[in-house]
C-alpha positions as a LaTeX table, in Angstrom:
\begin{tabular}{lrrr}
\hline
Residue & $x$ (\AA) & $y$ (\AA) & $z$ (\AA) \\
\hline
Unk1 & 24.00 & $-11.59$ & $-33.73$ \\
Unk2 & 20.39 & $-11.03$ & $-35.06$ \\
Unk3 & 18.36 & $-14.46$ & $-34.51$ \\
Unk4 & 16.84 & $-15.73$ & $-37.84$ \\
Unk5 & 15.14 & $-17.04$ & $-38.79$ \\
Unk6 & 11.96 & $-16.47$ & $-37.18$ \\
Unk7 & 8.13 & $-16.81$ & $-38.16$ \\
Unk8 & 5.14 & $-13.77$ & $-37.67$ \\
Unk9 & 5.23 & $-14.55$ & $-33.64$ \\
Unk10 & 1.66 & $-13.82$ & $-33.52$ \\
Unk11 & 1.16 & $-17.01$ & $-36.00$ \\
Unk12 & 3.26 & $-19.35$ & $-33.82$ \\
Unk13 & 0.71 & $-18.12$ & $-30.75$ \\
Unk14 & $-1.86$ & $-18.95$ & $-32.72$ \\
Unk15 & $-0.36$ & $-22.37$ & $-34.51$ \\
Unk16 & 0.31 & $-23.63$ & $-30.87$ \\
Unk17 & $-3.45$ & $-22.88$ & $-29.60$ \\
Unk18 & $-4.77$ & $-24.69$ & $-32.73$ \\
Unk19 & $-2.65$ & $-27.26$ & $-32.57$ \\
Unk20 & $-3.04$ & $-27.83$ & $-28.87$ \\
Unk21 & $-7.01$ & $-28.08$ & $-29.36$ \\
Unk22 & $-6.99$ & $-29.28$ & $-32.62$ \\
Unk23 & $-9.76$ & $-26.50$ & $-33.34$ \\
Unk24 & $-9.60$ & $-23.10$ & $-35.01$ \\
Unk25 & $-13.01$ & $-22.33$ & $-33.13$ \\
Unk26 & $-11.48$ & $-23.36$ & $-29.41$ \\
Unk27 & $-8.62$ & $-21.31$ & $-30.51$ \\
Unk28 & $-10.31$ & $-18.18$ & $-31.22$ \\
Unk29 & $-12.49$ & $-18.16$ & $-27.87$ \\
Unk30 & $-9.02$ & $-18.92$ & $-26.06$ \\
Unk31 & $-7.06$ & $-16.09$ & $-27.84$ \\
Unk32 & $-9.96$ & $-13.82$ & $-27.46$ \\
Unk33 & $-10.03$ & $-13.42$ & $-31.64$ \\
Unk34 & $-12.17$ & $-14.57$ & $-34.33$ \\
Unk35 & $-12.06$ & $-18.20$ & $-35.64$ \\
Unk36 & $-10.76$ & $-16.31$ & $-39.37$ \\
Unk37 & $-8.37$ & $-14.23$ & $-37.17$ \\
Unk38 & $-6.60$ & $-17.84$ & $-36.48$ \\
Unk39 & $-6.86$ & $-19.73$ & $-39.86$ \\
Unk40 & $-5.53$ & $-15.98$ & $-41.20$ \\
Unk41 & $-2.36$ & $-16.51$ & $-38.64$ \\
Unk42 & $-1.69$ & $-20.18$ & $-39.53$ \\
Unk43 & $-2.47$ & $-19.43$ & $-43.15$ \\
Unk44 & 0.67 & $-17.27$ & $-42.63$ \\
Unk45 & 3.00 & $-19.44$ & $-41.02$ \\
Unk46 & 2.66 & $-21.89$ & $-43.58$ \\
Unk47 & 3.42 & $-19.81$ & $-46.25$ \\
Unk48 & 6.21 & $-18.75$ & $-44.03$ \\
Unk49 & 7.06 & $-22.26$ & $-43.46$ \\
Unk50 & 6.45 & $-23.18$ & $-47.20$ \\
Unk51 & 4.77 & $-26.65$ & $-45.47$ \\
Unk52 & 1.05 & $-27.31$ & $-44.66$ \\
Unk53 & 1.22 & $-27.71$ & $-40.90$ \\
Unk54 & $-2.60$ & $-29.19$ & $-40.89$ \\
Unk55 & $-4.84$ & $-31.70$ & $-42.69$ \\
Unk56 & $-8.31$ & $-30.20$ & $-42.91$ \\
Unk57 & $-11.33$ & $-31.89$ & $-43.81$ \\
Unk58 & $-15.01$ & $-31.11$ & $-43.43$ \\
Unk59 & $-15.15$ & $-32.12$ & $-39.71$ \\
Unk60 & $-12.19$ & $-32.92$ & $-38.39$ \\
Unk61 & $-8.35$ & $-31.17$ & $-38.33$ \\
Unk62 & $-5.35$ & $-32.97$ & $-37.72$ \\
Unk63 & $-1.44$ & $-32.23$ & $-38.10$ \\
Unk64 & 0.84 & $-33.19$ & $-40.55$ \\
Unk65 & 4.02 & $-34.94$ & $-39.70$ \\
Unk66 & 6.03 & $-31.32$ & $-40.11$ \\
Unk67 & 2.91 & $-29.84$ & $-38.10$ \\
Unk68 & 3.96 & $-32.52$ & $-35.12$ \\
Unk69 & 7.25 & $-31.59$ & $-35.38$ \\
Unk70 & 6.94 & $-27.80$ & $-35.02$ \\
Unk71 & 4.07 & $-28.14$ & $-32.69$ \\
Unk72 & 6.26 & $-30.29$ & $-30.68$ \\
Unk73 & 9.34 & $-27.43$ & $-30.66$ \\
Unk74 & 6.89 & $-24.75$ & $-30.66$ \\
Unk75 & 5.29 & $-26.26$ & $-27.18$ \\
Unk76 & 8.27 & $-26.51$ & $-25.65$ \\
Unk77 & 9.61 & $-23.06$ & $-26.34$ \\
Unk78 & 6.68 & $-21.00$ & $-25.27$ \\
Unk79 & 6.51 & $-23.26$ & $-21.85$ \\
Unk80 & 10.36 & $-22.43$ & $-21.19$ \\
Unk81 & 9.68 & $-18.78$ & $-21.76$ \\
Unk82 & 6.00 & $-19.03$ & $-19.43$ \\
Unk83 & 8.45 & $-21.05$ & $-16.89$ \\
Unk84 & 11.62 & $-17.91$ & $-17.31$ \\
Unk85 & 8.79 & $-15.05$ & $-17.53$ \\
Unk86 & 6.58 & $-16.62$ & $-14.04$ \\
Unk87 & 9.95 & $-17.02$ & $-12.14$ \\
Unk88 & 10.73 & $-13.64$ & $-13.30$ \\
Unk89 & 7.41 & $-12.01$ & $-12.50$ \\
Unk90 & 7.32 & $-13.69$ & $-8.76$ \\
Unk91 & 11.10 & $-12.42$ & $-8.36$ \\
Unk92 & 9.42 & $-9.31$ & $-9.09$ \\
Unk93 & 6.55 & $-9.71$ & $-6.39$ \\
Unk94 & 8.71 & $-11.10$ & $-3.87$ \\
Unk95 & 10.33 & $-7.87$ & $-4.20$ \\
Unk96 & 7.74 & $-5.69$ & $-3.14$ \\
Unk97 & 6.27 & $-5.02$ & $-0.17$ \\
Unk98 & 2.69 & $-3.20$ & 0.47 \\
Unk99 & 1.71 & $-1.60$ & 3.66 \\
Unk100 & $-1.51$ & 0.00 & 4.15 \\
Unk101 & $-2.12$ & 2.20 & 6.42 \\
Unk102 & $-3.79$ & 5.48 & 7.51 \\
Unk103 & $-3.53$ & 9.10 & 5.49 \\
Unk104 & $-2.21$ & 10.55 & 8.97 \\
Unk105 & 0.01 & 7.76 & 9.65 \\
Unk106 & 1.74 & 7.68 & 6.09 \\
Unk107 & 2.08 & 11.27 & 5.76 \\
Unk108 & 2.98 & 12.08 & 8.86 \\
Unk109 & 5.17 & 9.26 & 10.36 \\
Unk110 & 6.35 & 6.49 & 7.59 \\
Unk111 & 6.65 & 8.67 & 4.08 \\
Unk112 & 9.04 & 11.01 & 5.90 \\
Unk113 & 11.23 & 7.70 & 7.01 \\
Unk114 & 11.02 & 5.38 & 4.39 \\
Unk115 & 14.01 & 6.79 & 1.97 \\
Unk116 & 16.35 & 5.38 & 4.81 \\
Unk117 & 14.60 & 2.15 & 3.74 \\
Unk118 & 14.87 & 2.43 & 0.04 \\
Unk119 & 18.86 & 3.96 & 0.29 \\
Unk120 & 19.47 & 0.45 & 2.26 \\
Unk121 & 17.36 & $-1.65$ & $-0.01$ \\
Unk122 & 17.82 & $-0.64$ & $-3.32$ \\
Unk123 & 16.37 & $-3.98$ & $-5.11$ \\
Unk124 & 12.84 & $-3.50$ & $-3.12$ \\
Unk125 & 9.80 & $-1.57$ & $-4.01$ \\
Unk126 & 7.63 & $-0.26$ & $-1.50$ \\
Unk127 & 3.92 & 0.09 & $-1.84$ \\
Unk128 & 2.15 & 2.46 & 0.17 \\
Unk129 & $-1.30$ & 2.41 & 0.33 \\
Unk130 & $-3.80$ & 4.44 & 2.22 \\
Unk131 & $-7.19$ & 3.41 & 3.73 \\
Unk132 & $-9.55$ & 5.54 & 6.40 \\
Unk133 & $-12.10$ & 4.06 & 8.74 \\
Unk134 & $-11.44$ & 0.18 & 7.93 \\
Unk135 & $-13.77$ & $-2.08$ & 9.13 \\
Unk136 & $-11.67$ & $-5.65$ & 8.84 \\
Unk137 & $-8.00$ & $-5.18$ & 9.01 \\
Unk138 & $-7.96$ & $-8.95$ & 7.87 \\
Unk139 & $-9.50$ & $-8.08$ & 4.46 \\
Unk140 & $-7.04$ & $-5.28$ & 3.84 \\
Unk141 & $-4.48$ & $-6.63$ & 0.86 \\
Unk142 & $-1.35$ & $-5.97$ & 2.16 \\
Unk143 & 1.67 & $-7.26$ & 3.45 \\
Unk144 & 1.46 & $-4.62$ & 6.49 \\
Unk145 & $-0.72$ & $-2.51$ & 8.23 \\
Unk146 & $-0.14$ & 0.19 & 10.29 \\
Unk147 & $-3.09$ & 1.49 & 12.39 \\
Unk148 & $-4.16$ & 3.37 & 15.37 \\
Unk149 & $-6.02$ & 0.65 & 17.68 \\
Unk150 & $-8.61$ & 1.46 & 20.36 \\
Unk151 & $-8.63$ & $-2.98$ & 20.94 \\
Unk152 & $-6.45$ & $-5.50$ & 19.31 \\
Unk153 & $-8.28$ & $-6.63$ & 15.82 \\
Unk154 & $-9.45$ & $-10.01$ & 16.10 \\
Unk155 & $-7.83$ & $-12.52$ & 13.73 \\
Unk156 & $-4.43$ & $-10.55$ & 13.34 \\
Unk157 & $-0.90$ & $-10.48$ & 14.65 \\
Unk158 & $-0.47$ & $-7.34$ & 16.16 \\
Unk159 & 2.37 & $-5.42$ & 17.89 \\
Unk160 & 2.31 & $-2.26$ & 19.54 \\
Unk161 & 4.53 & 0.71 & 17.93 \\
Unk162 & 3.70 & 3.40 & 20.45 \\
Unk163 & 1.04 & 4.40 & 23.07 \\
Unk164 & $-1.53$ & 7.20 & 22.42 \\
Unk165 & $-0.05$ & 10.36 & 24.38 \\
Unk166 & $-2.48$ & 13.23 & 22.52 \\
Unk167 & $-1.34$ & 17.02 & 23.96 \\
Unk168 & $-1.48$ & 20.44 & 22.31 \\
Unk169 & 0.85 & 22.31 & 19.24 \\
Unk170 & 0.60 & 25.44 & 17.56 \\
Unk171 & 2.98 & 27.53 & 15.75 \\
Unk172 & 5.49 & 29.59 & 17.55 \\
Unk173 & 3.98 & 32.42 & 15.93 \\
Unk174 & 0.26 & 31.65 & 17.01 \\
Unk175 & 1.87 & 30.95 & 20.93 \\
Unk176 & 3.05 & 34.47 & 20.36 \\
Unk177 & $-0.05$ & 35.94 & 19.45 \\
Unk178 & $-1.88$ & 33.44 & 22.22 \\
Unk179 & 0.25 & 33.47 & 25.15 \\
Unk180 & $-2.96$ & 32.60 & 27.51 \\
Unk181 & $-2.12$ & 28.96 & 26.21 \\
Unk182 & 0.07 & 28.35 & 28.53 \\
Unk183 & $-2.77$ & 27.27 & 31.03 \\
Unk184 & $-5.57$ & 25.31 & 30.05 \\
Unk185 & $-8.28$ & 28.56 & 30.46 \\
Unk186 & $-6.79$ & 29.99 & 27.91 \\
Unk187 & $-7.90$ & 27.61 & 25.53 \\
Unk188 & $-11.27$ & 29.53 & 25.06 \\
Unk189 & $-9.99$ & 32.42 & 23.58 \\
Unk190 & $-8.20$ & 30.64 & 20.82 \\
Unk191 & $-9.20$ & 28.85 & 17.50 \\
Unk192 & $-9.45$ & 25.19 & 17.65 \\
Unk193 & $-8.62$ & 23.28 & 14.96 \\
Unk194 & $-11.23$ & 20.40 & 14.79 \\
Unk195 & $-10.62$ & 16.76 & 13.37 \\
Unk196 & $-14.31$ & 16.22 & 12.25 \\
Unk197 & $-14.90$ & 12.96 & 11.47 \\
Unk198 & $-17.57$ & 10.76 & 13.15 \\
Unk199 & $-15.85$ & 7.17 & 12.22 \\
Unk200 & $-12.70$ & 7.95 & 13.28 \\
Unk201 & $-11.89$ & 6.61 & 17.11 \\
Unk202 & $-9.31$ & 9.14 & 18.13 \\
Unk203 & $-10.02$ & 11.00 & 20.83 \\
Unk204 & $-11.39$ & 14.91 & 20.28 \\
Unk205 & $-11.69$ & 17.79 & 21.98 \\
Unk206 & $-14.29$ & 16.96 & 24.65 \\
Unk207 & $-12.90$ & 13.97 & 25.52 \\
Unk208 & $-9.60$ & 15.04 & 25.89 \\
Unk209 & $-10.63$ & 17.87 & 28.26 \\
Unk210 & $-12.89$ & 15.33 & 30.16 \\
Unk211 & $-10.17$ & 13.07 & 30.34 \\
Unk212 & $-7.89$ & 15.84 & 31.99 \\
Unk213 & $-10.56$ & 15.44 & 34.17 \\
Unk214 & $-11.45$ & 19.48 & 33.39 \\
Unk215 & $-15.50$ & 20.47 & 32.01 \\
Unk216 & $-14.98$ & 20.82 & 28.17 \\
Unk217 & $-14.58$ & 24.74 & 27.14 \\
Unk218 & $-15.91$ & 26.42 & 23.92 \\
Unk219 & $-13.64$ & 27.92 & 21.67 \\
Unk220 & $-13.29$ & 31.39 & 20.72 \\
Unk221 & $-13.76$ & 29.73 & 16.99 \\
Unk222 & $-13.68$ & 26.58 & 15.37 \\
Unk223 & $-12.39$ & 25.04 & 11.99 \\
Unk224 & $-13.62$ & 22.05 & 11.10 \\
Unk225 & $-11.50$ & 19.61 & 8.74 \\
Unk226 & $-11.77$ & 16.28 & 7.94 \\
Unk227 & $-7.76$ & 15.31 & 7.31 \\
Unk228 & $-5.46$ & 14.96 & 10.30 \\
Unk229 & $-2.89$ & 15.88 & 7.93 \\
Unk230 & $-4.68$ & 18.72 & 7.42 \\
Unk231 & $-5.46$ & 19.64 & 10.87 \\
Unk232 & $-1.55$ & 19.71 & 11.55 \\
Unk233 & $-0.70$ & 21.49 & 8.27 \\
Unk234 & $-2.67$ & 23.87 & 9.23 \\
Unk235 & $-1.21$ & 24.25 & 12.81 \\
Unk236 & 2.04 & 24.80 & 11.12 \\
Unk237 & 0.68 & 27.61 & 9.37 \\
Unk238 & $-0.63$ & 29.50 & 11.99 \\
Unk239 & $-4.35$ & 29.17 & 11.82 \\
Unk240 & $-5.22$ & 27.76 & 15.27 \\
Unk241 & $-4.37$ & 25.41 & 18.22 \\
Unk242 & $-4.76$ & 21.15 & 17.70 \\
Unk243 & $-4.56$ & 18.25 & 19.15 \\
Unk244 & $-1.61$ & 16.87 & 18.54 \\
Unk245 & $-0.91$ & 12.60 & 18.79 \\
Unk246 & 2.91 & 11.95 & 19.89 \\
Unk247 & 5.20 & 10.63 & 17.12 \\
Unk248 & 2.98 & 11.76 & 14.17 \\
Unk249 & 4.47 & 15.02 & 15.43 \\
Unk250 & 8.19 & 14.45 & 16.21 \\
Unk251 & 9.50 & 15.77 & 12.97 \\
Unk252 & 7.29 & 19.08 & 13.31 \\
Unk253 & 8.29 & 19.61 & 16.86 \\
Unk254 & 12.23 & 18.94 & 16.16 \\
Unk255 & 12.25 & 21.46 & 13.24 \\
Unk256 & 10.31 & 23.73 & 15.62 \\
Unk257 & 7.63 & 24.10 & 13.14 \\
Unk258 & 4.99 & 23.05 & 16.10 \\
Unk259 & 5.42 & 23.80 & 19.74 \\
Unk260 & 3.87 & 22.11 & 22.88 \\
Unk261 & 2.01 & 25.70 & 24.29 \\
Unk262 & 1.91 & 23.78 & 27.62 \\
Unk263 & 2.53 & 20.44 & 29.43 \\
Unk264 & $-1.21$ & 19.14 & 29.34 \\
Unk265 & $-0.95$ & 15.18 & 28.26 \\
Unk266 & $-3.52$ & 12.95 & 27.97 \\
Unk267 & $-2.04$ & 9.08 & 27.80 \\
Unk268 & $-4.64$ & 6.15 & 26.89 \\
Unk269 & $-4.12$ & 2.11 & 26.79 \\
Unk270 & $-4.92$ & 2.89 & 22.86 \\
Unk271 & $-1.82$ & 2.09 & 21.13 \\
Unk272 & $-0.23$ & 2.55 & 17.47 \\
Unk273 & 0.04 & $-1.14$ & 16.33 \\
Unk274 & 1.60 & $-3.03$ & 13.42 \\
Unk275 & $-0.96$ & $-5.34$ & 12.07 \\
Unk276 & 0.13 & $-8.60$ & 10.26 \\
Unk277 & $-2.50$ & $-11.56$ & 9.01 \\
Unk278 & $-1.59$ & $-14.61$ & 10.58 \\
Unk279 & 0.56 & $-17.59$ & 8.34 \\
Unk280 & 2.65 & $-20.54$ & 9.04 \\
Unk281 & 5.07 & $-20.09$ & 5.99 \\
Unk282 & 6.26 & $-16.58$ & 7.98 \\
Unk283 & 7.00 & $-13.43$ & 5.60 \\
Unk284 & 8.58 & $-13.38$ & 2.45 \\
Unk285 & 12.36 & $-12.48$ & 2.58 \\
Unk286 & 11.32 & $-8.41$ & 1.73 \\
Unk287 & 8.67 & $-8.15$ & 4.03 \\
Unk288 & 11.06 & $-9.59$ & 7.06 \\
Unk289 & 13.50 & $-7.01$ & 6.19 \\
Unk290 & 11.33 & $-4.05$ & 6.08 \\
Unk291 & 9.55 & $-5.08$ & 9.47 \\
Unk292 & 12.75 & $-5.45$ & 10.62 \\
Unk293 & 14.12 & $-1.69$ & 9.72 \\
Unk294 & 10.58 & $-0.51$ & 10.74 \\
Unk295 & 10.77 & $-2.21$ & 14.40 \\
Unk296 & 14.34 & $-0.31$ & 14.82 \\
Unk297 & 12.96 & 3.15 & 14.11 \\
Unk298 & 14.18 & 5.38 & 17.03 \\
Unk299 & 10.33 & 6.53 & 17.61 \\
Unk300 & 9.40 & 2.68 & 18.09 \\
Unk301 & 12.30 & 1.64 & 19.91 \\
Unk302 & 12.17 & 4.63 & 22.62 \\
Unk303 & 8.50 & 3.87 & 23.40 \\
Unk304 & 9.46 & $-0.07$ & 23.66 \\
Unk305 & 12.01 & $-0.02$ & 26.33 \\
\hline
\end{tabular}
């Protein structure tokens, strides 16, 4: 059944802001409006009313009895709707959960996964935002982080997902073309792929060879890009040999859209890490759960035990 009957709700906004300062003018800067934008809107809901809801005189404003009355009912139905709407709202927050994190590591490793998530956790949104060369994880607004770590950030929780293994993929159909990549010599007469970006940490070319303990080679050709992402997109497609960082890979290499050309592995103490701000309360009820499904991921849990 239709509810009637009710004032101009913009007036009863406006009545309660009035009546609550006893001002038009303290009204209007609350509301945002002009002072005539409010007497206009009480104007109204008296002649809706058919009852003068204020005594006006040249420098003061007070209510009438009705106005104390209404005001008084008015008050305490907008504050029951604030209270219903705010619970509402923080039900609504409480129900998401934001994880930042790196292009690579979102396109690569978590996007692919996190339907599994949302299939078993229909009432919870996930936010996924990305964020390149941070400089304080602790500033980063999110519930989550998940980063690539050279050292633990200072002033976070952190723990480790998976060790840095970094090795070599192509496409079948470049290792065709390319067999000389079966051995590490044959890396010269190939086209590198090239992650070029100064402020990222991960290791490149000449410090993986170095770290093989092998003098860095030259490549036959280079292509420079600036997106990991990109690098292994365009691995898939054929263009060229990368560096490839275990996990990020996983799906690529089980759909054999990537191969390993060879058995060359460099592993570092550089680690994969979930990042979490310190707090005493403990997560909210969402953000337990996802951490939860995201600790029991087959990728983390085989490079745990």
């Amino acid at each position: 059944m239709k509810i009637q009957p009710l004032p101009p709700l913009h007036s009863l906004i406006a009545f309660e802001s009035a009546a609550r300062h006893l001002s038009f003018t303290l009204a209007s800067k609350e509301l945002n409006v002009t002072q005539g934008a409010i007497s206009r809107q009480v104007r109204l809901l008296e002649e809706y009313l058919g009852q003068a809801l204020f005594t006006r005189t040249t420098r003061t404003m007070s209510l009438t009895p009705t106005g104390v009355q209404y005001y008084d009912s008015v008050r305490e139905s907008m504050l029951r709707i604030a209270r219903t709407t705010g619970e509402i709202r923080q039900w609504r927050g409480d129900q998401q959960v934001t994880v930042a994190t790196s292009t690579a590591m979102a396109s690569l490793w978590l996007l692919p996964k996190v339907v599994e998530f949302q299939s078993q956790h229909e009432d919870i949104d996930l936010r996924i935002i990305a964020h390149d060369h941070v400089k304080d994880y602790s500033r980063l607004e999110s519930d989550l982080a998940l980063y690539y770590c050279n050292t633990a950030p200072k002033g976070m929780d952190v723990t480790p997902l998976f060790s840095e293994e970094v090795f070599l993929v192509c496409s079948p159909a470049y290792l065709a073309r390319n067999p000389g990549l079966a051995s590490i010599d044959g890396l010269s007469a190939c086209t590198w792929l090239w992650l070029e970006d100064s402020q990222r940490d991960w290791i490149g070319w000449p410090e993986w060879f170095r770290r093989l303990g092998h003098e860095p080679l030259t490549p036959r050709h280079r292509v420079n890009i600036n997106s990991y992402s990109m690098v292994i997109q365009s691995a898939i497609s054929g263009q060229g040999v990368a560096l490839a960082w275990n996990k990020l890979v996983d799906d690529a290499l089980a759909t054999g859209a990537l191969v390993k050309p060879n058995d060359l592995v460099v592993r570092t103490d550089a680690q994969f890490c979930l990042l979490e701000s310190p707090s005493e309360r403990g997560p909210r009820e969402s953000v337990r759960l996802f951490r939860e499904w995201l600790m029991a991921q087959p990728s983390v849990q085989g490079a745990l035990t």
